[in-house]
VEXSE-23640 format. One record per residue (C-alpha): residue in three letters; x, y, z. Coordinates in steps of 0.25 Angstrom, whole numbers, plus 5000, padded with zeros to 4 digits. Layout:
# residues N
AlaXYZ;...
This chain:
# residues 473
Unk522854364991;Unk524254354999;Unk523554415010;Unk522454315011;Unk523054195005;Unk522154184993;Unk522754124981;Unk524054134987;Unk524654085000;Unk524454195013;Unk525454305013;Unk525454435019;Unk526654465015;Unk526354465000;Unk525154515002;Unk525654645010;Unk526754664998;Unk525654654988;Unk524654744995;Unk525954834994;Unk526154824980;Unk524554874978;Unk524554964989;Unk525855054983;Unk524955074971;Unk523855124978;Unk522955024978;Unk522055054990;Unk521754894994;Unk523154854994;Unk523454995004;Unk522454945012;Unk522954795013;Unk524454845016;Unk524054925028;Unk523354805033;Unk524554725033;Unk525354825039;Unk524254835051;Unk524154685051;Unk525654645051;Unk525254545038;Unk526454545027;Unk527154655032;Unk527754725048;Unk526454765055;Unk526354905054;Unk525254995057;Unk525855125051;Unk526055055038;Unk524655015038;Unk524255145040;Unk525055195028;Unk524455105020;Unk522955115026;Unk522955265023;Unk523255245009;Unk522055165005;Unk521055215014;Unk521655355006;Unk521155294995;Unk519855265002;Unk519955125004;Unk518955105017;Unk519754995022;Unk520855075025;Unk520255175030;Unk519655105039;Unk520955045045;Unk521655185045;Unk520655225055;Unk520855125062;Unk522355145061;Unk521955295066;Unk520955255077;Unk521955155083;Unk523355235080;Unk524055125072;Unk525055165064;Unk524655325064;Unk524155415077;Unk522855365083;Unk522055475076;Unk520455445079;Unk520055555070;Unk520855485058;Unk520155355061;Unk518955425058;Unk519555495046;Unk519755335042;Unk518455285046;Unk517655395042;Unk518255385027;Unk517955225026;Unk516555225033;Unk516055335022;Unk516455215012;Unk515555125018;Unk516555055027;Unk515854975040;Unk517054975047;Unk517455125046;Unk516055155048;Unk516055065062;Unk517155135065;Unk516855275062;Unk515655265071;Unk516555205081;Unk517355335082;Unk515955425083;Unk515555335096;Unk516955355101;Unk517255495096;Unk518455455091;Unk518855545081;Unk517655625079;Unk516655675088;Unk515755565096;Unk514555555089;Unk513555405091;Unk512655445080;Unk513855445070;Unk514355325077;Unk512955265075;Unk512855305060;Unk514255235058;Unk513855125064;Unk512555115057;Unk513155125043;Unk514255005047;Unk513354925054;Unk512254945041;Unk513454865034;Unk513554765044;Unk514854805053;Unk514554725065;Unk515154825076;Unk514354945069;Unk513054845072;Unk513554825086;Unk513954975089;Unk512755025082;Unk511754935089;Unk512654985102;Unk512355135098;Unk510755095097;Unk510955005110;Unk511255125118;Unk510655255111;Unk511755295106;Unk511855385095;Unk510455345090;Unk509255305097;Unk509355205107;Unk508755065101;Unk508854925107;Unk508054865094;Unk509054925084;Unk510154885093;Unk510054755094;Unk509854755078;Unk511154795077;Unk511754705086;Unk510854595080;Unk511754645066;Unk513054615074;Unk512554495080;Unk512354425065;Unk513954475062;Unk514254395078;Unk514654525082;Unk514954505098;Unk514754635103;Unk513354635094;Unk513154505101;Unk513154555114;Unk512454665112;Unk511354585107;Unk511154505119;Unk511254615129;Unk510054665121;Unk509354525124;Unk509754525137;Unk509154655141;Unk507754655131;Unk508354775122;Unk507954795107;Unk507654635110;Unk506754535119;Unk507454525132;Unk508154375130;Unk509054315140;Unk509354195131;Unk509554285120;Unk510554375127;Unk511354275131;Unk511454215118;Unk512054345112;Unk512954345123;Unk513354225121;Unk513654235108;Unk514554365110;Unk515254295121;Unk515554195112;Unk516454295105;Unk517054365117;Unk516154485117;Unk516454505134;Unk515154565137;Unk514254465133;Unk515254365141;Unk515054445153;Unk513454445149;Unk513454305145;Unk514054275158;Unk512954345166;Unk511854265159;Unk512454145163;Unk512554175177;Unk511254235179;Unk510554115171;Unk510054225160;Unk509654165146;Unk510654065148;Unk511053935162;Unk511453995173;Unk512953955174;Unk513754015183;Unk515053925177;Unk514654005160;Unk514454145167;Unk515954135172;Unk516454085160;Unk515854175153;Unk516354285163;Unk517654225160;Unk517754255146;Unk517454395146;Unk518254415159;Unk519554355152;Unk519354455140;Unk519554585152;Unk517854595154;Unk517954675166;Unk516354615170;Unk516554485168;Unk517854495177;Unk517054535187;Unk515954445185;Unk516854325186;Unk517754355197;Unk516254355204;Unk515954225198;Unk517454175205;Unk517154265218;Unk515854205220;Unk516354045213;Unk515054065202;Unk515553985190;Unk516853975194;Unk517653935207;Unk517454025219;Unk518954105219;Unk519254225225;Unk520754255216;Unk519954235203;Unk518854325207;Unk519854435211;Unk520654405199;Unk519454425188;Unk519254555198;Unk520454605197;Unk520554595181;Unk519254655180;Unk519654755191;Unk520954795184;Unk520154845171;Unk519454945180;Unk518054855183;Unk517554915197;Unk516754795202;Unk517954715200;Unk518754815208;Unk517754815220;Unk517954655220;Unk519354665220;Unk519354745231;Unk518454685238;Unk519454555236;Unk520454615242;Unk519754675253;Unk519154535258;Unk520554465252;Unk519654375242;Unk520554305232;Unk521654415235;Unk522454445246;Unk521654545255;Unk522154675252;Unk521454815256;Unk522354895249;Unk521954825235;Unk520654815240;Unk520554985240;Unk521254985226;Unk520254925220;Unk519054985225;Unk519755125224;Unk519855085208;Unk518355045208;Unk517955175216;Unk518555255207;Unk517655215196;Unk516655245203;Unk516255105210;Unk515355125223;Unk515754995230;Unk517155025230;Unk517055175233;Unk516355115245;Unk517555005249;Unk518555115246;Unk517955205257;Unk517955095266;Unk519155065265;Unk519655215265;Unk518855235280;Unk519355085285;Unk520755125279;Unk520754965271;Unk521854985260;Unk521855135260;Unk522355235273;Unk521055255281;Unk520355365275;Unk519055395279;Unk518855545268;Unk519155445257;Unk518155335263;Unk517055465264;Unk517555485248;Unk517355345243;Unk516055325250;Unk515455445244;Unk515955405229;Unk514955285234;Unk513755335240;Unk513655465228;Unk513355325219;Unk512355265228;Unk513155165234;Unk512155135247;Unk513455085256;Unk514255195254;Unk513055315258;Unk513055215271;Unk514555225275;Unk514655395270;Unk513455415279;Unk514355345290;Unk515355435287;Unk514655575287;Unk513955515300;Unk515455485308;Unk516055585301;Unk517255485295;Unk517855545283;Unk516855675280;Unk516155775292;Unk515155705300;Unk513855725294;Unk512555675298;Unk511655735286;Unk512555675275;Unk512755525285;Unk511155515284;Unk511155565268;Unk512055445265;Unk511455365277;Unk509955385269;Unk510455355254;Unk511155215256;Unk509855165266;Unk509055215255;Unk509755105247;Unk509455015258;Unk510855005263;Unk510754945279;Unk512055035284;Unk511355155280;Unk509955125284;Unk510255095299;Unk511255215299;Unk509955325293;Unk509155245303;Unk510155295314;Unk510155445310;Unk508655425310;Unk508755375325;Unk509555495329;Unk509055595322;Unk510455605313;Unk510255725304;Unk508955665302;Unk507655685309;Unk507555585321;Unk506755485314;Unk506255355323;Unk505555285310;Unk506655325300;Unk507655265308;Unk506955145310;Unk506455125296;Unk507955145293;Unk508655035304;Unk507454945299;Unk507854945284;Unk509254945290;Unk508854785297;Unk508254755284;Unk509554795277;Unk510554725283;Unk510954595280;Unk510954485290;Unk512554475289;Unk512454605295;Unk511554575305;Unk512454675316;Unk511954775309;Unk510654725308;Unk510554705324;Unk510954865325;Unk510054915316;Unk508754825322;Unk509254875336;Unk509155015329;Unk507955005323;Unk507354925336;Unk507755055345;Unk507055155336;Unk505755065336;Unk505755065349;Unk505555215350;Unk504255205339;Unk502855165339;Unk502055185326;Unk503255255320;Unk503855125320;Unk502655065309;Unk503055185301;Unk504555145302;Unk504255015298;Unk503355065286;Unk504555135281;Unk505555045281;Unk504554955272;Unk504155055263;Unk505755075260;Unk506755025248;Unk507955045247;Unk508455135236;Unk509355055222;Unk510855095225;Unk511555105210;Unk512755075215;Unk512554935222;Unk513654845217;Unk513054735207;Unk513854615199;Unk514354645187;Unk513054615178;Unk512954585162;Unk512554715152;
């Protein structure tokens, strides 16, 4: 009654030396109230050793509550050693009496492998039986665990029925959930309007992924206004709670003056927080900020410290500005081994502009032995992708027989895909590859019909690794 102010007037203090009295008799409630105390700081010095004292003698007598918090005391390390299989000591002992929470948890520690050996279909058959009693998160995970296959048969329909569940509680994550379902047709009509609803409704709450979604369908018009000024602020929401996309999304929105003033400082500064959690597309825009000295001071050497951080992780972009600056020596001493090693990280991912630049270096002999058969190997897989660098430079080992059969058609079918390619801002490039193509026409007759057949019938291959916005899930 103290500790709720019912009858009497609120005081923890009373209450906590009540629950003592109780709780030195044995009576299990009381033990279990006095370690909350002690955890919450209420009535008495907060102390989480105390509380464990006093959770271990009631959930010793089996009462669930405690022995729910003692796992918890066990899986975080307050007031004892972090202990994970204790937690699920704890856990286990209080779920097998029914408890949701326990229950939630338990599978929690099986999707983890915490404390016992990873195992989804127990996780799964945890969850089942807390969300059966209505546990919101259990609804969520287990609609999560049908969402992706895991642990049971992959299942959009029974999915978004537990999400649906967790929806009714105005579980956020459940909300979420619910809408990506919406937005990409699973388990659900495909519904744009309906999509953006739930995300709305999650953003609402601060759920940071359906304010970075939420912010997508406002700025591409989909199932809600295009509105460029809503798609920022919702950016903004998410980016100020740490979202690493929607940093990055907004800095964009400030680089390019989309919903927001055009400034360069606050694109680089949304970047840089973005960038300093270890997001790679950030990274690859601060560097190039600093390379081009836009809303920073110009500054190679950072420039190179943060695509080296991004190329590290595996990002083919800045593998490919790290190996340049390596061979023009920007930043970093002049180096063109380590430029050779950058661009190959690249061009093993599909990157079409690093194949170019290695087959450059094999065919000068800058950074590896000069090698013809590996320039036109690299040479032929980024003009597969359509890139212009690489199809006027296969068309020139064509013209002179380079490791290749001296080929008349193929390098004309070649220099002409490379006039196609290039953009008019690059139009000396263009000029060179028309005067390449024009010279080897003029040594053809009807091979030249067959030349210009080929460069029709040709595609370019898809590159996985062309850089893309930051899209929604």
């Amino acid at each position: 009654m103290y500790a709720n102010g019912r009858g009497v007037p609120q005081d923890d203090a009373e209450a906590a030396r009540w629950y003592r009295q109780a709780a030195e008799q044995g009576h299990a409630g009381a033990q279990y109230n006095l370690g909350l105390m002690y955890a919450k700081g209420r009535g008495v010095p907060q102390d989480d050793a105390e509380a464990v004292r006093w959770y271990r003698q009631a959930a010793e007598q089996g009462q669930a509550e405690a022995q729910v918090n003692l796992g918890l005391m066990y899986a975080k390390g307050r007031g004892v050693p972090q202990d994970d299989a204790e937690a699920v000591r704890w856990y286990r002992q209080a779920a097998e009496q029914g408890h949701a929470g326990a229950q939630y948890n338990l599978g929690l520690m099986y999707a983890k492998g915490r404390g016992v050996p990873q195992d989804d279909a127990e996780a799964v058959r945890w969850y089942r039986q807390a969300a059966e009693q209505g546990q919101a998160e259990a609804q969520v995970n287990l609609g999560v665990m049908y969402d992706g296959g895991i642990g049971v048969l992959q299942d959009d329909a029974e999915a978004v029925r537990w999400y649906r569940q967790a929806t009714e509680q105005g579980d956020a994550d459940a909300q979420y959930n619910l809408g990506r379902m919406y937005a990409k047709g699973r388990g659900v009509p495909q519904d744009e309007v309906e999509a953006a609803r739930w995300y709305l409704q999650a953003a609402e709450q601060g759920q940071t992924r359906a304010q970075v979604n939420l912010g997508w369908r406002y700025a591409e018009g989909e199932g809600v206004p295009q509105d460029d000024a809503e798609a920022a602020r919702w950016w903004r929401q998410a980016a100020e709670q740490g979202q690493t996309r929607a940093q990055v999304n907004l800095g964009w929105r400030y680089a390019e003056g989309e919903g927001v003033p055009q400034d360069d400082a606050e694109a680089a500064r949304w970047w840089r927080q973005a960038a300093e959690q270890g997001q790679t597309r950030a990274q690859v825009n601060l560097g190039w900020r600093y390379a081009e000295g836009e809303g920073v001071p110009q500054d190679d050497a950072e420039a190179a410290r943060w695509w080296r951080q991004a190329a590290e992780q595996g990002q083919a972009e800045a593998q490919v500005n790290l190996g340049w600056m390596y061979a023009e020596g920007l930043g970093v001493p002049q180096d063109e081994v380590e430029a050779v090693r950058w661009y190959r990280q690249a061009a093993e991912q599909g990157d079409a502009k690093a194949q170019g630049i290695l087959g450059v270096m094999y065919a000068e002999g800058r950074g590896v032995l000069q090698d013809d058969a590996e320039a036109v190997r690299w040479y032929r897989q980024a003009a597969e992708q359509g890139d212009a660098d690489a199809q006027f430079n296969l068309g020139r080992m064509y013209a002179k027989g380079r490791r290749v059969p001296q080929d008349d058609v193929q390098a004309h079918k070649w220099f002409n895909l490379a006039v196609v390619a290039f953009q008019s801002s690059d139009q000396e490039s263009r000029d060179v590859a028309v005067e390449a193509r024009n010279k080897v026409a003029s040594k053809m007759t009807r091979t030249q019909l067959e030349a210009q057949r080929l460069a029709r019938e040709w595609e370019p291959k898809d590159s996985s690794s062309s850089p893309v916005p930051d899209a929604s899930e």
